[in-house]
C-alpha positions as CSV (number, residue, x, y, z in Angstrom):
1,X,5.3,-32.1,-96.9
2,X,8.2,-34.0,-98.5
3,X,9.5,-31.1,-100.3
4,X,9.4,-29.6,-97.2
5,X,11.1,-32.7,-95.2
6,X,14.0,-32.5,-97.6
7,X,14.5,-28.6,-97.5
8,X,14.9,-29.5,-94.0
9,X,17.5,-32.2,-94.0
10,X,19.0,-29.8,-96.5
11,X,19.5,-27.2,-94.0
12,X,20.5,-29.9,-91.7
13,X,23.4,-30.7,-93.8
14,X,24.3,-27.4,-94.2
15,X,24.5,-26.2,-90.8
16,X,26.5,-29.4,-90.3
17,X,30.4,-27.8,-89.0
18,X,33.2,-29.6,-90.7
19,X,36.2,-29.8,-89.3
20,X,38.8,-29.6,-91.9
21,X,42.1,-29.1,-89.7
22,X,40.7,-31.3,-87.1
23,X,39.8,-28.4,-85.1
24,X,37.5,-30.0,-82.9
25,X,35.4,-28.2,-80.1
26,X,34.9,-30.7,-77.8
27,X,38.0,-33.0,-78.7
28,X,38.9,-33.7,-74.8
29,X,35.4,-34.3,-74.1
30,X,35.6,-37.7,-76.5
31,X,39.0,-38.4,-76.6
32,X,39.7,-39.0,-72.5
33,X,37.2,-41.7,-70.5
34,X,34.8,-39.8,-68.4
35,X,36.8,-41.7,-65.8
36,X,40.0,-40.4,-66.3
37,X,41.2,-37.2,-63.8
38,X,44.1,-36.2,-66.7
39,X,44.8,-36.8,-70.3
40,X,45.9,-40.3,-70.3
41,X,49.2,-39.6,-72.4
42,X,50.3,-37.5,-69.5
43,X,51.4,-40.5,-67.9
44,X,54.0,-41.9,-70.4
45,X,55.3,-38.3,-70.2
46,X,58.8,-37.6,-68.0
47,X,59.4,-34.8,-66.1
48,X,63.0,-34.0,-67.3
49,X,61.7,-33.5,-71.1
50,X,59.9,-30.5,-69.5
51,X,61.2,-28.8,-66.4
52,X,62.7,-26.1,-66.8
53,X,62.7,-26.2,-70.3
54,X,61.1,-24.4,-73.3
55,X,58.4,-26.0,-74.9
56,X,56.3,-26.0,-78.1
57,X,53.0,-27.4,-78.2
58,X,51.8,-27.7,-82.2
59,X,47.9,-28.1,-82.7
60,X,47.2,-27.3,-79.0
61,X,43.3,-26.6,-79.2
62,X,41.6,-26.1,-76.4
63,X,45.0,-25.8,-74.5
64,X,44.1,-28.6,-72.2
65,X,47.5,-30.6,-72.2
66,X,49.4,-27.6,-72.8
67,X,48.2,-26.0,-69.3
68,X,48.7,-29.8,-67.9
69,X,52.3,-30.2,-68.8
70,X,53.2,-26.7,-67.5
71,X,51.8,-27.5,-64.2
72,X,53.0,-31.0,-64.1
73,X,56.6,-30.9,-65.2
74,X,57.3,-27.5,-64.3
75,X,58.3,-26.2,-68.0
76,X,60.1,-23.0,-67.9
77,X,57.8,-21.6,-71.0
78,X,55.6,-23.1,-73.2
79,X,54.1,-22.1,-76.2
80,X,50.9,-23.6,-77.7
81,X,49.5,-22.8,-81.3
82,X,46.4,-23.6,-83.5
83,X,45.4,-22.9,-86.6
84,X,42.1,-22.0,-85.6
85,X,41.8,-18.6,-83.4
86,X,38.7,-20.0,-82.0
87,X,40.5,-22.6,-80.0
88,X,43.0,-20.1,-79.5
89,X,40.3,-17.9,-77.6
90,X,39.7,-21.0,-75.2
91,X,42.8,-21.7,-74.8
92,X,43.4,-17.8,-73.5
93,X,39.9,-18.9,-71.4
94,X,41.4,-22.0,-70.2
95,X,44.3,-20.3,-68.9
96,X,42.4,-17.6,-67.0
97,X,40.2,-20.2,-65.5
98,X,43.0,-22.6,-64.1
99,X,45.5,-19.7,-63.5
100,X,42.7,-18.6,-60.9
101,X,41.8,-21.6,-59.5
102,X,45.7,-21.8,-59.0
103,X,46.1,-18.2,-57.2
104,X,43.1,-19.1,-54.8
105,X,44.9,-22.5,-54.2
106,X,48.2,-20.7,-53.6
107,X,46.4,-18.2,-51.1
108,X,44.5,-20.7,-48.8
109,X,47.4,-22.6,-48.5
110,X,49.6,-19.5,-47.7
111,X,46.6,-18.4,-45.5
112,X,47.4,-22.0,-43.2
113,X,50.7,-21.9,-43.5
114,X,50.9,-18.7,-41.2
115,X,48.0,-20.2,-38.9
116,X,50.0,-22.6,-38.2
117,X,53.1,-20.8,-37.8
118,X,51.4,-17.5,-36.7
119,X,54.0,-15.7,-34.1
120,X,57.1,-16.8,-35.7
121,X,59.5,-14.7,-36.9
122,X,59.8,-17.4,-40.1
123,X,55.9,-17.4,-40.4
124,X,56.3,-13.3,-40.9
125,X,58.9,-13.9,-43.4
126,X,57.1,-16.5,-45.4
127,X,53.8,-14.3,-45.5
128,X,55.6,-11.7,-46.5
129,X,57.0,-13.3,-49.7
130,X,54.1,-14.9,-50.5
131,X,52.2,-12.1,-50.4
132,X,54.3,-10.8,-53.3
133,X,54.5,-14.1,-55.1
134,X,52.8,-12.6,-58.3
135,X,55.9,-10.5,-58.9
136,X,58.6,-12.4,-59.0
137,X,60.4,-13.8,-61.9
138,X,60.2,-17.8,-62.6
139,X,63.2,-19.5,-61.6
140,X,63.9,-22.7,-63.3
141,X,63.7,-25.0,-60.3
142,X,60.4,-27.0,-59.8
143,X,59.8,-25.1,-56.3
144,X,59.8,-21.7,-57.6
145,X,58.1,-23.2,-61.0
146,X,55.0,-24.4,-59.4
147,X,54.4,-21.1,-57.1
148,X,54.9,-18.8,-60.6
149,X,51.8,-18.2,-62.2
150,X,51.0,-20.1,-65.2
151,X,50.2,-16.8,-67.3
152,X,54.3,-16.6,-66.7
153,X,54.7,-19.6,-68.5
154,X,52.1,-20.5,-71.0
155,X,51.1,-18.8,-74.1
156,X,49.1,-19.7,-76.4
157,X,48.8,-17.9,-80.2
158,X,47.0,-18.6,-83.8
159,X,49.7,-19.9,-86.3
160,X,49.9,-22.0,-89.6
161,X,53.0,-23.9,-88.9
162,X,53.9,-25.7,-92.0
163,X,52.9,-22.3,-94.0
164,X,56.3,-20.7,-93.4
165,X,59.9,-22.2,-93.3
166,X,61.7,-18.9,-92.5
167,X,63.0,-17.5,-89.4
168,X,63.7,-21.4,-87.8
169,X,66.4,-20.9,-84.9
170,X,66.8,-23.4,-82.2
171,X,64.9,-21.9,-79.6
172,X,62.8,-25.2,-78.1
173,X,64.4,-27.8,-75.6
174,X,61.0,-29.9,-76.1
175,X,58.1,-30.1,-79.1
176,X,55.3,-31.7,-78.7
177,X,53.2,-32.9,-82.0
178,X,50.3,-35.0,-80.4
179,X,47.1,-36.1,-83.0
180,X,47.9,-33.8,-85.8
181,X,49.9,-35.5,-88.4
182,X,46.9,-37.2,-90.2
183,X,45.2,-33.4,-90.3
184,X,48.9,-31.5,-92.1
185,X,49.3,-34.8,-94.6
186,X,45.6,-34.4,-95.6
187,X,45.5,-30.4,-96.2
188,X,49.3,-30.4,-97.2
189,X,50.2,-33.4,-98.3
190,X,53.7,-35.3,-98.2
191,X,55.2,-31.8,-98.8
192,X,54.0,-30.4,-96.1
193,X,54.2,-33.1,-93.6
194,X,57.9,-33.4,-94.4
195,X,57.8,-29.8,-93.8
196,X,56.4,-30.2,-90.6
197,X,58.8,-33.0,-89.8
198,X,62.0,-30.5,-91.1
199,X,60.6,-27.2,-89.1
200,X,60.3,-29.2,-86.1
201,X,64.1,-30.2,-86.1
202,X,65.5,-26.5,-86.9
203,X,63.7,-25.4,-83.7
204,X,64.8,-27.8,-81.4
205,X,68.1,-27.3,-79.7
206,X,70.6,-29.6,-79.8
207,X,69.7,-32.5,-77.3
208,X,66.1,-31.7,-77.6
209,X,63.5,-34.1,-77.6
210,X,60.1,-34.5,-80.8
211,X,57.6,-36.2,-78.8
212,X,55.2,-37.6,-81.8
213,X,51.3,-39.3,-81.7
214,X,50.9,-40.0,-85.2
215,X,47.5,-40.9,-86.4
216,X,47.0,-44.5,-87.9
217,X,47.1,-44.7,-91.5
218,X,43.3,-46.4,-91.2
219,X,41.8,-43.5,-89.6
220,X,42.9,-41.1,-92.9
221,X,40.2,-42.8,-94.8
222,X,37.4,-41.4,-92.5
223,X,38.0,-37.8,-93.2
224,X,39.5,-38.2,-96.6
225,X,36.3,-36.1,-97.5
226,X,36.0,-33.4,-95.1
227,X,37.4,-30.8,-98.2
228,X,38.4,-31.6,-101.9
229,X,42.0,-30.6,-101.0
230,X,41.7,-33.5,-98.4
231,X,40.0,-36.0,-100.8
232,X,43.0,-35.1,-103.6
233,X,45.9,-35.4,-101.2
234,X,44.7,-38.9,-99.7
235,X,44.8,-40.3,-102.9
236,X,48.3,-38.9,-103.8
237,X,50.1,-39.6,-100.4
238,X,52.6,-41.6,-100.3
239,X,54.3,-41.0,-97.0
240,X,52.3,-43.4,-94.6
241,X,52.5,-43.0,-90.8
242,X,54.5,-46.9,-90.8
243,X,57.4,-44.9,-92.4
244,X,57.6,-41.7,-89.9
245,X,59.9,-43.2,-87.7
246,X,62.6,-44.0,-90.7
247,X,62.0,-40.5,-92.8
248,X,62.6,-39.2,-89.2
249,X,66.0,-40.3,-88.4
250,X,67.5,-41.2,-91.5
251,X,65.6,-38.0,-93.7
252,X,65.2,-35.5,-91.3
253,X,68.4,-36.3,-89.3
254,X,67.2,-37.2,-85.7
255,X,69.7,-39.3,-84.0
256,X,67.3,-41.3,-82.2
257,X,63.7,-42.8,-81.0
258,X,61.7,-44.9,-78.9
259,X,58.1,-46.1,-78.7
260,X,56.3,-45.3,-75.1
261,X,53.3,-46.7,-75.3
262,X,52.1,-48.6,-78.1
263,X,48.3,-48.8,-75.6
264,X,47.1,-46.1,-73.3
265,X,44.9,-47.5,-70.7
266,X,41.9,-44.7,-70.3
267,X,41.2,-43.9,-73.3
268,X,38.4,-44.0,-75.3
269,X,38.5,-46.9,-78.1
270,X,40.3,-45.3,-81.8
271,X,42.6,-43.5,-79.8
272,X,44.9,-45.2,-78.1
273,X,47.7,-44.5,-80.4
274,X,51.1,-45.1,-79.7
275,X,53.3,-42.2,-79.1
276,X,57.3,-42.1,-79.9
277,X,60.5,-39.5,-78.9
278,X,63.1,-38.6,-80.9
279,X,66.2,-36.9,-79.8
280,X,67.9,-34.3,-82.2
C-alpha cells in the first residue's frame, strides 16, 4: 500500500505543469480581485499613449489587457505576442468572443438609434452606414476607432522576442512590457534582459513611450527552480530590478521616466507592483 501511495504522489508530481516562461493559464483569474470589473493597471493607463497609435504588447497571454487597451484608448493597431502558442490560441479565442459581443452591441444600438429616429431622412442615412460598418477602414479618431472592429486592430502572434535582434525599425508609438522581466532575466539572463531592454528602444519611434511592470527582485527566488537554466541564471544575475530605471536611461538611452503607481488598489496581495514610462 505504501509503495503504491508513493507511485502515486510520483505521478502526482509528474503531471504537475511547470511554467517555465511564466506562461500561466489562468494568470487573470489570480492576479485581478474577483471584485475588480478591469485589470486594475488599466487605470494608471492615459489615453494619449494609445489612441491612434501603434502598439506592442510583449508577453500578452491570454490577450486580456491587450483587447482592453484597444477598446479603451482607441489604439490604431496593436500587436500582442507570447512565447507560448497556447495562449496565443486564446488570445485568437478571446478576440472572437469580445469582437462578437462588440458587433451585437454595435447592432442593438444601431437597431434604437433608427427607432428612435425612424422617418428621418438622417435616421436612413445613419442606418445605412451602419449597416456597412464592417467595411470600412479605421480612421485614427476615437469615434471611428471604437465603431471599427477589434479584429481591425488587434493581433495577436507566437514570438520569442529576445531570440532575435535583426530586422528592429521603429515601427511602435507605444510598448507595453507588463509582469515579464523576472521570466526573460531567469531563462536569459542579464544578456538577454538587456536585450530585451535594447530591442524595445529600436522599435519605438521617436517620442514613443516603454510602459514597464518589473517584477520585485524577492519574487525571483520563488521560481528560481522552475528549470536548471532558471536555477543557473538566478545565481549569476547581476542586473536587479532596483537598477532598471538607471540601465534604462543612462544604458539603453531613454530620455526619460516616471513612476505611476508604486500601489494598485484591486489587486490581489504580491502583485501590486509599481509600474514606470519611459519616453525614447
Amino acid at each position: 500500500m505504501a509503495a503504491q501511495e508513493e507511485a502515486k504522489k510520483a505521478g502526482d508530481r509528474k503531471r504537475k505543469q511547470v511554467f517555465i516562461y511564466g506562461n500561466y493559464k489562468n494568470y487573470y483569474g489570480y492576479r485581478i480581485d474577483r471584485n475588480q470589473r478591469e485589470d486594475p493597471r488599466l487605470a494608471v493607463m492615459r489615453r494619449e499613449w494609445f489612441e491612434g497609435k501603434d502598439c506592442l504588447d510583449i508577453g500578452c497571454n491570454q490577450g486580456l489587457i491587450t483587447i482592453a487597451i484597444a477598446k479603451k484608448f482607441f489604439c490604431q493597431s496593436i500587436l500582442g505576442i507570447d512565447i507560448d502558442a497556447g495562449l496565443i490560441e486564446a488570445a485568437n479565442w478571446n478576440l472572437r468572443k469580445i469582437s462578437r459581443i462588440e458587433k451585437s452591441t454595435r447592432r442593438l444600438k444601431q437597431a434604437s438609434d433608427s427607432q428612435i429616429l425612424d422617418g428621418s431622412n438622417y435616421s436612413k442615412h445613419k442606418v445605412s452606414r451602419a449597416s456597412d460598418g464592417e467595411t470600412f477602414h479605421c480612421r485614427h479618431d476615437a469615434s471611428s476607432l471604437s465603431e471599427c472592429n477589434l479584429f481591425k486592430r488587434v493581433t495577436f502572434r507566437k514570438e520569442n522576442f529576445v531570440e532575435s535582434m535583426e530586422g528592429c525599425s521603429e515601427e511602435y508609438d507605444t510598448i507595453v512590457c507588463l509582469s515579464v522581466t523576472k521570466w526573460i532575466h531567469l531563462n536569459w539572463g542579464d544578456v538577454g534582459l538587456i536585450s530585451l531592454f535594447v530591442k524595445i528602444w529600436r522599435l519605438l519611434r521617436p517620442g514613443g513611450i516603454f510602459l514597464l511592470e518589473p517584477q520585485p527582485w524577492s519574487s525571483y527566488k520563488k521560481n528560481r527552480l522552475v528549470s536548471e537554466t532558471a536555477r543557473v541564471n538566478y545565481n549569476e544575475i547581476t542586473f536587479h530590478p532596483g537598477e532598471f530605471r538607471d540601465i534604462l536611461l543612462d544604458k539603453v538611452g531613454f530620455r526619460s521616466a516616471e513612476i505611476m503607481t508604486d500601489n494598485l488598489s484591486g489587486t490581489v496581495v504580491g502583485f501590486d507592483r509599481p509600474i514606470f514610462v519611459f519616453h525614447k
